[in-house]
mmCIF file as gemmi writes it, N, C-alpha and C atoms, coordinates in Angstrom:
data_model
loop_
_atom_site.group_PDB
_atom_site.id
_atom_site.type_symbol
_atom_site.label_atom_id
_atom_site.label_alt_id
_atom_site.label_comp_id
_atom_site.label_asym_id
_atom_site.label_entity_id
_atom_site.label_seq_id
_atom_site.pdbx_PDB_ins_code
_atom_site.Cartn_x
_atom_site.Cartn_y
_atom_site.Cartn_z
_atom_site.occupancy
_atom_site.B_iso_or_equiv
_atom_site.pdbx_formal_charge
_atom_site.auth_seq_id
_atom_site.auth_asym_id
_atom_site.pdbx_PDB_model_num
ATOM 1 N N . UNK Axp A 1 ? 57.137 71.115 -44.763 1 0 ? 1 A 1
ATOM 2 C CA . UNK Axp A 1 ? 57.339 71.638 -46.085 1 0 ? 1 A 1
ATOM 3 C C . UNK Axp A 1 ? 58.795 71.524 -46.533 1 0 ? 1 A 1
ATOM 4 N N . UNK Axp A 2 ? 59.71 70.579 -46.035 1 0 ? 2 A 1
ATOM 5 C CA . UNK Axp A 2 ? 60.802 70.483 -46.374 1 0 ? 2 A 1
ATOM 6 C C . UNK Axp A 2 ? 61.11 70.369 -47.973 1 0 ? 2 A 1
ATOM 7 N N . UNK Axp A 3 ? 60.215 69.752 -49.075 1 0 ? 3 A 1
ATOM 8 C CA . UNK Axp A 3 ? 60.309 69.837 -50.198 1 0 ? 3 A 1
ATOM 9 C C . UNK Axp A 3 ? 59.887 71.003 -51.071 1 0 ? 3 A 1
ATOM 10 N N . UNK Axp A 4 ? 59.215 72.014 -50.539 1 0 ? 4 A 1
ATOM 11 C CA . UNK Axp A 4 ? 58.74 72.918 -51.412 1 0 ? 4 A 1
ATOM 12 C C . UNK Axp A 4 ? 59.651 74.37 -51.225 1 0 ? 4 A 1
ATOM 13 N N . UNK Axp A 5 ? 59.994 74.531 -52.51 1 0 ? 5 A 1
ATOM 14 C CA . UNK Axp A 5 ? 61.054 76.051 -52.482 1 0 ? 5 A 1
ATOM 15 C C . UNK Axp A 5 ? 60.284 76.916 -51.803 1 0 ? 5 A 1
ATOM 16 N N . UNK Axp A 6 ? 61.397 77.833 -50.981 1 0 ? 6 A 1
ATOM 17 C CA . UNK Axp A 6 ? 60.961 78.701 -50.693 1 0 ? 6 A 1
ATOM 18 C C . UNK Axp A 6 ? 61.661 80.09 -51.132 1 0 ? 6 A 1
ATOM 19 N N . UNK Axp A 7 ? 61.059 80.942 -51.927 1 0 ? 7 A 1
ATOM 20 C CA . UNK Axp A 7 ? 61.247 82.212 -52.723 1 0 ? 7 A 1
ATOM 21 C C . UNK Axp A 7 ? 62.738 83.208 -51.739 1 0 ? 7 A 1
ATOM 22 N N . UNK Axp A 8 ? 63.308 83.325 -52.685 1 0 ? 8 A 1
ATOM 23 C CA . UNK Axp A 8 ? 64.526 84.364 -52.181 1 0 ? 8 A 1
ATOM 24 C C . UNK Axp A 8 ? 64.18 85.506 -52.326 1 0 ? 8 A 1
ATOM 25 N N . UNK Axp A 9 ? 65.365 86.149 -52.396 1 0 ? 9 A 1
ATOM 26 C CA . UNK Axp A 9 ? 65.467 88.246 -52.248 1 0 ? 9 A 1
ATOM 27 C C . UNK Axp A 9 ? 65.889 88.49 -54.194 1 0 ? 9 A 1
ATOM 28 N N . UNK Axp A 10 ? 65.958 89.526 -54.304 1 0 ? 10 A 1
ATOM 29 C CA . UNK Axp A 10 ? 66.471 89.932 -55.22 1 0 ? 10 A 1
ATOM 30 C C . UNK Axp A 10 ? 68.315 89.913 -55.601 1 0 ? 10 A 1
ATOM 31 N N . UNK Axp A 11 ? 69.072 89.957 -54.077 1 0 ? 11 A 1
ATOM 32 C CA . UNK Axp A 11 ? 70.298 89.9 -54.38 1 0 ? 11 A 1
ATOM 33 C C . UNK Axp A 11 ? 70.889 88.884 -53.452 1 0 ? 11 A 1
ATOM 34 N N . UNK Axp A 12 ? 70.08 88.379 -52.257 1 0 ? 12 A 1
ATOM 35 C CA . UNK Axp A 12 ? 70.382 87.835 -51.426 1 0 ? 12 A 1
ATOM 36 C C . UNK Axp A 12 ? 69.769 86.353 -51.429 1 0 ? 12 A 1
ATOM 37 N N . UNK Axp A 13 ? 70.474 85.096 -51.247 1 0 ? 13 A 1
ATOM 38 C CA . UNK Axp A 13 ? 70.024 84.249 -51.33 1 0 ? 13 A 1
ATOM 39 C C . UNK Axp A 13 ? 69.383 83.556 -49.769 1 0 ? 13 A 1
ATOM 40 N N . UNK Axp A 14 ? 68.259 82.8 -49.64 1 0 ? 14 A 1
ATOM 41 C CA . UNK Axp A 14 ? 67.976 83.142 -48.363 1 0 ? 14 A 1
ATOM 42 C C . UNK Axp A 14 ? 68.643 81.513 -47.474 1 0 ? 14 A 1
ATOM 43 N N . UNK Axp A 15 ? 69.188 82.168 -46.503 1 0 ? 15 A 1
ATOM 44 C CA . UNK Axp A 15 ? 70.345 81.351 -45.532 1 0 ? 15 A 1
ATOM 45 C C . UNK Axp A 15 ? 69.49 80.303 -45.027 1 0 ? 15 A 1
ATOM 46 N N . UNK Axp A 16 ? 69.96 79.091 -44.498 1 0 ? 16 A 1
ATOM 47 C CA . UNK Axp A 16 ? 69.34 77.628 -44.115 1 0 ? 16 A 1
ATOM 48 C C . UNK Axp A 16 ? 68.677 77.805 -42.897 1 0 ? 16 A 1
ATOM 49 N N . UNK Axp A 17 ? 69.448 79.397 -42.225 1 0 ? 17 A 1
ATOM 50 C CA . UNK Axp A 17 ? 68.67 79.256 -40.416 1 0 ? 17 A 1
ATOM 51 C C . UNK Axp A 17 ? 67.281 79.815 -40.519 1 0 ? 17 A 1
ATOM 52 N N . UNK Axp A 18 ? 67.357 80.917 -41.708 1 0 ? 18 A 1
ATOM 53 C CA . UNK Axp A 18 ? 66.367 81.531 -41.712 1 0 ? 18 A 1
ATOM 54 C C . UNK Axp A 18 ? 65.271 80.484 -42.631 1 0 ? 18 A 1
ATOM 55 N N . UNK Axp A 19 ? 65.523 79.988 -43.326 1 0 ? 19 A 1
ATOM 56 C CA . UNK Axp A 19 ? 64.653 79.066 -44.431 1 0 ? 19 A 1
ATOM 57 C C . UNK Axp A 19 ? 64.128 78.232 -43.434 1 0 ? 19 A 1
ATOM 58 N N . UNK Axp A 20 ? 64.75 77.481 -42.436 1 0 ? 20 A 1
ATOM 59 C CA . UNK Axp A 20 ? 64.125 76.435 -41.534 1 0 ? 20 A 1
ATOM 60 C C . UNK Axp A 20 ? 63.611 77.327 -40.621 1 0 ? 20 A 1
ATOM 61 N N . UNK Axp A 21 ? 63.841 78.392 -40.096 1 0 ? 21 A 1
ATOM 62 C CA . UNK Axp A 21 ? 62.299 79.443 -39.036 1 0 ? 21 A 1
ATOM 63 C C . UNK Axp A 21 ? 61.533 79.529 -39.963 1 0 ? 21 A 1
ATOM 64 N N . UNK Axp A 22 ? 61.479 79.961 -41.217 1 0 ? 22 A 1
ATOM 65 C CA . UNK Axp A 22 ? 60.557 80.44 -42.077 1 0 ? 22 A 1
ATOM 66 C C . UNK Axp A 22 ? 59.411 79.03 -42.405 1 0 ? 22 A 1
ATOM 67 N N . UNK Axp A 23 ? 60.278 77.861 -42.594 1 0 ? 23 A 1
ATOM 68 C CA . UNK Axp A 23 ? 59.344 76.74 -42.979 1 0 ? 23 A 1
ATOM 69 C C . UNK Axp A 23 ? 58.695 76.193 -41.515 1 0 ? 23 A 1
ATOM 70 N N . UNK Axp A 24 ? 58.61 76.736 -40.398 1 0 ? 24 A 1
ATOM 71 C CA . UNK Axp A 24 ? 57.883 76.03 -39.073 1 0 ? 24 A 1
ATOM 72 C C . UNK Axp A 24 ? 56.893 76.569 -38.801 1 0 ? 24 A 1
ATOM 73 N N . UNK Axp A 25 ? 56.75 77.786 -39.633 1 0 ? 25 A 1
ATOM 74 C CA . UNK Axp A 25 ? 55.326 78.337 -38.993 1 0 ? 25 A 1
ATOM 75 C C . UNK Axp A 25 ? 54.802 78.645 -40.427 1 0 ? 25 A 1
ATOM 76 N N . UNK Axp A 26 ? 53.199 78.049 -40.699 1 0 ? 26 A 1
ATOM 77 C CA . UNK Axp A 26 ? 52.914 78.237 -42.366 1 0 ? 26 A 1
ATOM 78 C C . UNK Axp A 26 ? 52.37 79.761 -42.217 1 0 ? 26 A 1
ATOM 79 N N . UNK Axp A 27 ? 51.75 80.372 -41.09 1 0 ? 27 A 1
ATOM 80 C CA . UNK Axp A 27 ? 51.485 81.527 -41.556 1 0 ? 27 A 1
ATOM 81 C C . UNK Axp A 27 ? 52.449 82.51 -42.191 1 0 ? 27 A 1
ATOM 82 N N . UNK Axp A 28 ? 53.863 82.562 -41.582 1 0 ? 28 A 1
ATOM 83 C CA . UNK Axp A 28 ? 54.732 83.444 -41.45 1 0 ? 28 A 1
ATOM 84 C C . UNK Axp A 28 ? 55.362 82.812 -43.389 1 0 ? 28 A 1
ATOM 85 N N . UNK Axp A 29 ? 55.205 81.468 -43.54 1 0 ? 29 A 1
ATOM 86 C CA . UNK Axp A 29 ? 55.616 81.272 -44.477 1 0 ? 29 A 1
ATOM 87 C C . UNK Axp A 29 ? 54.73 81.642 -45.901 1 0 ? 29 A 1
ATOM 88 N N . UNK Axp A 30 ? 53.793 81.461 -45.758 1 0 ? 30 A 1
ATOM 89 C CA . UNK Axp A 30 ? 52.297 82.374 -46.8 1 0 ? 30 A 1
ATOM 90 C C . UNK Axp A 30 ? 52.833 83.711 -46.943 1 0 ? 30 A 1
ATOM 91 N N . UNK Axp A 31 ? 52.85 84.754 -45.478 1 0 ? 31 A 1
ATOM 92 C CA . UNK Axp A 31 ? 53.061 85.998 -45.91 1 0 ? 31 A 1
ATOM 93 C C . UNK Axp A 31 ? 54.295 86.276 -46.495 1 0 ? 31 A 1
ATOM 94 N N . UNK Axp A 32 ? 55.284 85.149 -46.175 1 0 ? 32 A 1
ATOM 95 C CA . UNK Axp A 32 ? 57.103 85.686 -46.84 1 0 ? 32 A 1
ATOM 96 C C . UNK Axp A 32 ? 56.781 85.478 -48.517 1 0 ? 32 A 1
ATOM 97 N N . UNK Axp A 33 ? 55.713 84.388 -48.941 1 0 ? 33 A 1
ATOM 98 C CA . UNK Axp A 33 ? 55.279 84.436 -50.196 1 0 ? 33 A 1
ATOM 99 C C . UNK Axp A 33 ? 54.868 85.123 -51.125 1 0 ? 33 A 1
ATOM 100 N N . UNK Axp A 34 ? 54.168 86.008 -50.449 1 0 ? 34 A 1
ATOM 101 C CA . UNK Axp A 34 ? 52.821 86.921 -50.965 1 0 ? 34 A 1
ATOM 102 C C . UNK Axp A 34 ? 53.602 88.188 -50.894 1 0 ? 34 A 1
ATOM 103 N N . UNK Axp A 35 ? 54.843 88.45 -50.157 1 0 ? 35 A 1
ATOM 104 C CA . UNK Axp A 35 ? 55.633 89.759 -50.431 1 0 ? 35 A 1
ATOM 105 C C . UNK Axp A 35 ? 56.55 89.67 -51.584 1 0 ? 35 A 1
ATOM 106 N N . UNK Axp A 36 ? 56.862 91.289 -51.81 1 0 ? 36 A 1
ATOM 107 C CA . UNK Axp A 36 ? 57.504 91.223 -53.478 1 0 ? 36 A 1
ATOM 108 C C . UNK Axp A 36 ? 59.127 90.515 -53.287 1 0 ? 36 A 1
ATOM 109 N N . UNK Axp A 37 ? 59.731 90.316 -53.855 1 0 ? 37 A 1
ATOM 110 C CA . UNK Axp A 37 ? 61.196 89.927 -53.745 1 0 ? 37 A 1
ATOM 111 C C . UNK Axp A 37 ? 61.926 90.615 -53.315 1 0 ? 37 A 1
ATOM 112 N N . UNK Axp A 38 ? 62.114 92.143 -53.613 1 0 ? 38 A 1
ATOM 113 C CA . UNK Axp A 38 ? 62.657 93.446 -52.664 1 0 ? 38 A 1
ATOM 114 C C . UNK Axp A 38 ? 63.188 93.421 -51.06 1 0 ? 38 A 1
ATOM 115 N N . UNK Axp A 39 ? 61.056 92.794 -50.778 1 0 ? 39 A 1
ATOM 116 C CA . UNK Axp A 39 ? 60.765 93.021 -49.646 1 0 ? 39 A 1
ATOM 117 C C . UNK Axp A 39 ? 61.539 91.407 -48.839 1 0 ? 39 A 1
ATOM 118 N N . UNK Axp A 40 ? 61.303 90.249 -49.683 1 0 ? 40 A 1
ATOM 119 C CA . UNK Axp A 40 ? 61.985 89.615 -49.281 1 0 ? 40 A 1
ATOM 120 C C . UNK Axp A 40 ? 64.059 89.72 -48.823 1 0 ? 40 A 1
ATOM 121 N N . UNK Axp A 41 ? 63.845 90.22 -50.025 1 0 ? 41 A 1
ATOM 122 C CA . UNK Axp A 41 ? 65.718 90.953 -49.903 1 0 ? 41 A 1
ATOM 123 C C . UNK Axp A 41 ? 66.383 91.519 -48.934 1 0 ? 41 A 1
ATOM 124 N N . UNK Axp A 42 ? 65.183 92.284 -48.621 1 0 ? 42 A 1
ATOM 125 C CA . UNK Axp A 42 ? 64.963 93.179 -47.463 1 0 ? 42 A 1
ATOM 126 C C . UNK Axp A 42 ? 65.394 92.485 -45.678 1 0 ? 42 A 1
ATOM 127 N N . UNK Axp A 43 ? 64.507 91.525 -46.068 1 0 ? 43 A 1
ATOM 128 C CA . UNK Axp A 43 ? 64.149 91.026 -44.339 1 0 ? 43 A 1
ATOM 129 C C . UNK Axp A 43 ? 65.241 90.001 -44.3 1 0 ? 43 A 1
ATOM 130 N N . UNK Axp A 44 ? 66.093 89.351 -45.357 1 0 ? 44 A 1
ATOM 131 C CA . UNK Axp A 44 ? 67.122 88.629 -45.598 1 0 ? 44 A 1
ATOM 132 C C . UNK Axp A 44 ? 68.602 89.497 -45.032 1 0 ? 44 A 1
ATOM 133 N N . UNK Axp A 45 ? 68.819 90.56 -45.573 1 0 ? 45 A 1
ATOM 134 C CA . UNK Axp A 45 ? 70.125 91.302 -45.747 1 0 ? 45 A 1
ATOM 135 C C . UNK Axp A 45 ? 69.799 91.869 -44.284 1 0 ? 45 A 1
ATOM 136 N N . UNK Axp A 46 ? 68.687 92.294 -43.473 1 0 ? 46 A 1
ATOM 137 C CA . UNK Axp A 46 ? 68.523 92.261 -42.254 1 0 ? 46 A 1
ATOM 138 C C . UNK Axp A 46 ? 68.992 91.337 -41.217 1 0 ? 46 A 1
ATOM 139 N N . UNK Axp A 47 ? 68.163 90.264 -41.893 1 0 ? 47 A 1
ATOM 140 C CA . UNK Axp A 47 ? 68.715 89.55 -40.823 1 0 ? 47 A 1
ATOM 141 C C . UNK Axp A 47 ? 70.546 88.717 -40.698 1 0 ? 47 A 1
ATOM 142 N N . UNK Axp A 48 ? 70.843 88.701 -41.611 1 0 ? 48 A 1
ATOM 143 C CA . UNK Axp A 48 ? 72.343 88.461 -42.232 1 0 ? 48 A 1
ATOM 144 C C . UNK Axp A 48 ? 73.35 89.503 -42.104 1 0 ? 48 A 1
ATOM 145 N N . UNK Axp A 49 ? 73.083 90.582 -41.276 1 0 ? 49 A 1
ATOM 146 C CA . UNK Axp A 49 ? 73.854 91.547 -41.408 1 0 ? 49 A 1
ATOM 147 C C . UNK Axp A 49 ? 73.831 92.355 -40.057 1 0 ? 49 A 1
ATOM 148 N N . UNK Axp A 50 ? 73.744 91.32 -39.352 1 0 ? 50 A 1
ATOM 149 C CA . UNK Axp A 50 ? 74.003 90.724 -37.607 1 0 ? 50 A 1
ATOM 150 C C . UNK Axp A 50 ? 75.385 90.476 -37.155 1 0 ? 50 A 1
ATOM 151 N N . UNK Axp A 51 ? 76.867 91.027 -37.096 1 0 ? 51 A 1
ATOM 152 C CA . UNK Axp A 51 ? 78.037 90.548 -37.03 1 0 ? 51 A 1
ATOM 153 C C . UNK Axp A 51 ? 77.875 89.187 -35.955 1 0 ? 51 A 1
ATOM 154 N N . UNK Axp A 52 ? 76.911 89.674 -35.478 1 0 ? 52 A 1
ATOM 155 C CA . UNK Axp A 52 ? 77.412 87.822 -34.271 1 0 ? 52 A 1
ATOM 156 C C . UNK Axp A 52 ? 76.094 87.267 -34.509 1 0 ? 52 A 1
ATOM 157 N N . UNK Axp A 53 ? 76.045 85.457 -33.996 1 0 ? 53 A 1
ATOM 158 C CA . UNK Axp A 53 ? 75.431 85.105 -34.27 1 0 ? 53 A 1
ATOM 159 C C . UNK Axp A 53 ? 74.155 85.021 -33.624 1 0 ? 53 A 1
ATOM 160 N N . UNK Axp A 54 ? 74.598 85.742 -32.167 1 0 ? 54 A 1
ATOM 161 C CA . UNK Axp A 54 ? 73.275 85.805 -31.221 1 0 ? 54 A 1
ATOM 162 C C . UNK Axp A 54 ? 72.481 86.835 -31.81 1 0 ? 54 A 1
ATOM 163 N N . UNK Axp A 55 ? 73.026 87.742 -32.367 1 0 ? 55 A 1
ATOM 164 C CA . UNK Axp A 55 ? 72.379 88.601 -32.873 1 0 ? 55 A 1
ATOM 165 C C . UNK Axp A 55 ? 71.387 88.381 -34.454 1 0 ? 55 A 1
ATOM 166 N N . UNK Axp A 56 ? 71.852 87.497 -34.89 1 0 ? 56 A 1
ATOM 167 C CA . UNK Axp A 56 ? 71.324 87.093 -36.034 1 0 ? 56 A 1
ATOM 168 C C . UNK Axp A 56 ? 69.957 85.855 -35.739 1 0 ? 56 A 1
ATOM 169 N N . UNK Axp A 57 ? 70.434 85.38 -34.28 1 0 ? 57 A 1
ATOM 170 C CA . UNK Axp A 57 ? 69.693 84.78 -33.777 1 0 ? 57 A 1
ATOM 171 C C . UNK Axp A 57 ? 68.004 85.551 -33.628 1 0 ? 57 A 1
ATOM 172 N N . UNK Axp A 58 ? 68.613 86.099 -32.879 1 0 ? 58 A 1
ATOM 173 C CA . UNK Axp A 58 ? 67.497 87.827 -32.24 1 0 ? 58 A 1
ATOM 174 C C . UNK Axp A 58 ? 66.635 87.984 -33.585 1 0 ? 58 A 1
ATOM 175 N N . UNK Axp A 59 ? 67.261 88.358 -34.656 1 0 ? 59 A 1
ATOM 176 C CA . UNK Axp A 59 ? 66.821 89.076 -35.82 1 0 ? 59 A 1
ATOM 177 C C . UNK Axp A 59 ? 66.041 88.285 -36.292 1 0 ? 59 A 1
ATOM 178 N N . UNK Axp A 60 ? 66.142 87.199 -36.452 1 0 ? 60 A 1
ATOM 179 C CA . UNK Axp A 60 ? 65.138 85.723 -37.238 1 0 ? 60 A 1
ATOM 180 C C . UNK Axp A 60 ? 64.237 85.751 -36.069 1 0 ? 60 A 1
ATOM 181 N N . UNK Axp A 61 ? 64.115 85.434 -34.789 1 0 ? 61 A 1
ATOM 182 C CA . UNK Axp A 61 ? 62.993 85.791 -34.446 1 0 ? 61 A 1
ATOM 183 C C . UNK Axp A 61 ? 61.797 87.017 -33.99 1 0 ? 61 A 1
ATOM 184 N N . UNK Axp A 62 ? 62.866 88.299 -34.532 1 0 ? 62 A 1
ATOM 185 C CA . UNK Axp A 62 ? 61.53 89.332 -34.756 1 0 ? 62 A 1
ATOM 186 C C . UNK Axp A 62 ? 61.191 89.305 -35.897 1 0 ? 62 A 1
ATOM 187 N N . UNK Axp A 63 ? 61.743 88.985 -37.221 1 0 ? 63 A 1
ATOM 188 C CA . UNK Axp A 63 ? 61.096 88.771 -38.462 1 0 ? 63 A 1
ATOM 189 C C . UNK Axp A 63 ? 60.324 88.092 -38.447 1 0 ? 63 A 1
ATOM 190 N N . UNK Axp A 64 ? 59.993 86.569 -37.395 1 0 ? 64 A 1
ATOM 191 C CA . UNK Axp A 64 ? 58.52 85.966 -37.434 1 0 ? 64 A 1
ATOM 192 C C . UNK Axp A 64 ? 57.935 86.745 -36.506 1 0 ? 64 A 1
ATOM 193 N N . UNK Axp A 65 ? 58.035 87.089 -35.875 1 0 ? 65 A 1
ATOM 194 C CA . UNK Axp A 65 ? 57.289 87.761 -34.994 1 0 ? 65 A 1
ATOM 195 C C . UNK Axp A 65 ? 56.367 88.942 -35.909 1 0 ? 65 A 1
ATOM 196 N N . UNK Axp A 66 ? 57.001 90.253 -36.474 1 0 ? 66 A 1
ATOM 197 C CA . UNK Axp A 66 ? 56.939 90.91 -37.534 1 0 ? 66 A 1
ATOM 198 C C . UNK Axp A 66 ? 56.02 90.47 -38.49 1 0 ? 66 A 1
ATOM 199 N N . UNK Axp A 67 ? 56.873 89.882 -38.88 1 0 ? 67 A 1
ATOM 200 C CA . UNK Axp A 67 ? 55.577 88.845 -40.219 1 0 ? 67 A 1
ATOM 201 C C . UNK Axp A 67 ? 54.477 88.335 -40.018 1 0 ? 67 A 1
ATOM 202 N N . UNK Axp A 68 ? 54.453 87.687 -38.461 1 0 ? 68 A 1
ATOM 203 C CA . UNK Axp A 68 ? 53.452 86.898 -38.057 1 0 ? 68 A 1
ATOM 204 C C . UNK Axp A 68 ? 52.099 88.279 -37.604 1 0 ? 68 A 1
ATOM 205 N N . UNK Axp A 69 ? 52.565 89.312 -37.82 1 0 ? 69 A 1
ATOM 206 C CA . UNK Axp A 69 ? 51.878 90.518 -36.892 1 0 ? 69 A 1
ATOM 207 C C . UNK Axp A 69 ? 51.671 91.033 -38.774 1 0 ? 69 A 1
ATOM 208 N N . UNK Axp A 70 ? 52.098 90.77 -39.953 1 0 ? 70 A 1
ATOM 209 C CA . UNK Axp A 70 ? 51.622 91.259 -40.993 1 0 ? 70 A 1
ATOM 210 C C . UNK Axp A 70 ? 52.909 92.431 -41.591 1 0 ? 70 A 1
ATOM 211 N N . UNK Axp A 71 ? 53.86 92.712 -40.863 1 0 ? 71 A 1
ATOM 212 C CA . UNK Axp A 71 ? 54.613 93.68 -41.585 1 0 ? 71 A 1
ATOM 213 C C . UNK Axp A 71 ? 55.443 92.734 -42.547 1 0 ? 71 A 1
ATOM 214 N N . UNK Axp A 72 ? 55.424 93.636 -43.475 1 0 ? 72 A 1
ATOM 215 C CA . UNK Axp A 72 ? 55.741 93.282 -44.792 1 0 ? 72 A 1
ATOM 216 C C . UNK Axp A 72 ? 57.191 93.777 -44.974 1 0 ? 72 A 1
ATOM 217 N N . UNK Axp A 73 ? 58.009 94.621 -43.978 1 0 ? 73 A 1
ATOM 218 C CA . UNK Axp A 73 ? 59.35 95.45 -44.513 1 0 ? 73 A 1
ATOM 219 C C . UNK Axp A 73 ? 59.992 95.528 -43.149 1 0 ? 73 A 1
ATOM 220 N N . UNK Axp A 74 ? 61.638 95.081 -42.863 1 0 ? 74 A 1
ATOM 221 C CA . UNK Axp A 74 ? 61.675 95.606 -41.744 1 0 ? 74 A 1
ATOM 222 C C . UNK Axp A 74 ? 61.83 97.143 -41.286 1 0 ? 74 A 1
ATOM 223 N N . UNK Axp A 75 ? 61.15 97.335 -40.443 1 0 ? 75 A 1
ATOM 224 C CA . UNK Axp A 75 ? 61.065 98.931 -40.015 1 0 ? 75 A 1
ATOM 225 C C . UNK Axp A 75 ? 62.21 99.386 -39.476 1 0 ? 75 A 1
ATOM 226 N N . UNK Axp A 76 ? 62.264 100.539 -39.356 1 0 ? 76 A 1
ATOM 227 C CA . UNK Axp A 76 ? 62.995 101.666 -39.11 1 0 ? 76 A 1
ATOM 228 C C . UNK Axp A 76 ? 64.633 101.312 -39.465 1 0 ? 76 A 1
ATOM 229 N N . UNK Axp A 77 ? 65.215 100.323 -40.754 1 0 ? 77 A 1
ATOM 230 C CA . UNK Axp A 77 ? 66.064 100.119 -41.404 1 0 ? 77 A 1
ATOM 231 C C . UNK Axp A 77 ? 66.34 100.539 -42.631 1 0 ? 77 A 1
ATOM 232 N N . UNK Axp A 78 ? 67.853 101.258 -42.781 1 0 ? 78 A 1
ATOM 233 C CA . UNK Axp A 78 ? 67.636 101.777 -44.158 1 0 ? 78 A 1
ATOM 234 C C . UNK Axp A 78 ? 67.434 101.098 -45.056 1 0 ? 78 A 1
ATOM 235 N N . UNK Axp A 79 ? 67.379 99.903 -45.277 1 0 ? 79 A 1
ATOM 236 C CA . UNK Axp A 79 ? 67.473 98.858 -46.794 1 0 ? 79 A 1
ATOM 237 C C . UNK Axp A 79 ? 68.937 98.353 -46.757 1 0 ? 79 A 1
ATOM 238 N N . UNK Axp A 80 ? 69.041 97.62 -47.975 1 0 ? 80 A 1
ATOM 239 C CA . UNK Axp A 80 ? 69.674 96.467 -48.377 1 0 ? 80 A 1
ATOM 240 C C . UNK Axp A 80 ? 70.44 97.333 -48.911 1 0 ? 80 A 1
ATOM 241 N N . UNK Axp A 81 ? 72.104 97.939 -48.793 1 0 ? 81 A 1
ATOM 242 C CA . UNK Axp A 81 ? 72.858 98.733 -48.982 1 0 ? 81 A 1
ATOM 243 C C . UNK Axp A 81 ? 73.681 97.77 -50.564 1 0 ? 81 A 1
ATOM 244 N N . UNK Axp A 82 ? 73.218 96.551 -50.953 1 0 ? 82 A 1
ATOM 245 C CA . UNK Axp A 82 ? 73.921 95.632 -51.858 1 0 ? 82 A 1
ATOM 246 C C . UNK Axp A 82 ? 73.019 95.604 -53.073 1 0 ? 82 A 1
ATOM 247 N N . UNK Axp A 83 ? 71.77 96.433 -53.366 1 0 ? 83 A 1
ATOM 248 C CA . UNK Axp A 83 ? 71.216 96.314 -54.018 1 0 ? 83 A 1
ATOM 249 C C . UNK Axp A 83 ? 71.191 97.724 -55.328 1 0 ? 83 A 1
C-alpha cells in the first residue's frame, strides 16, 4: 500500500516509522482507519513521545499489537498534552 494515504491525528502528523508498521499489516491498517482522528492523535503523540529511540521502537510495536487485539485508544495514558 505504499501509494495510498494513510489518515493522520488531529495535531500530530503521523511519522514515516510508524506509517511503514502501520502499512505491513492491513488489519492493523483498516482499524487505524475506522478510528476517529483524536484517537489517531492519540496513538501518534504516544508513540512520539518516547525520548529514545528504543523506546519509540517498543511503543510502535504495542500499538500493532493493541490495534491488532481491537483497542482503539492507548490505555492507561493521559492523552495528547498538545491538543
Amino acid at each position: 500500500m505504499p501509494n495510498k494515504e494513510i489518515s493522520t491525528g488531529t495535531v500530530h502528523s503521523l511519522p514515516p516509522d510508524l506509517r511503514k508498521a502501520l502499512s505491513t499489516d492491513s488489519k492493523v491498517l483498516h482499524l487505524w482507519e475506522d478510528i476517529t482522528p483524536l484517537a489517531r492523535n492519540e496513538w501518534i503523540c504516544w508513540v512520539i513521545s518516547g525520548k529514545k529511540a528504543e523506546t519509540r521502537g517498543i511503543r510502535i510495536g504495542k500499538a500493532l499489537s493493541k490495534l491488532r487485539g481491537g483497542m482503539r485508544r492507548p490505555c492507561c495514558w493521559a492523552g495528547c498534552p498538545h491538543r
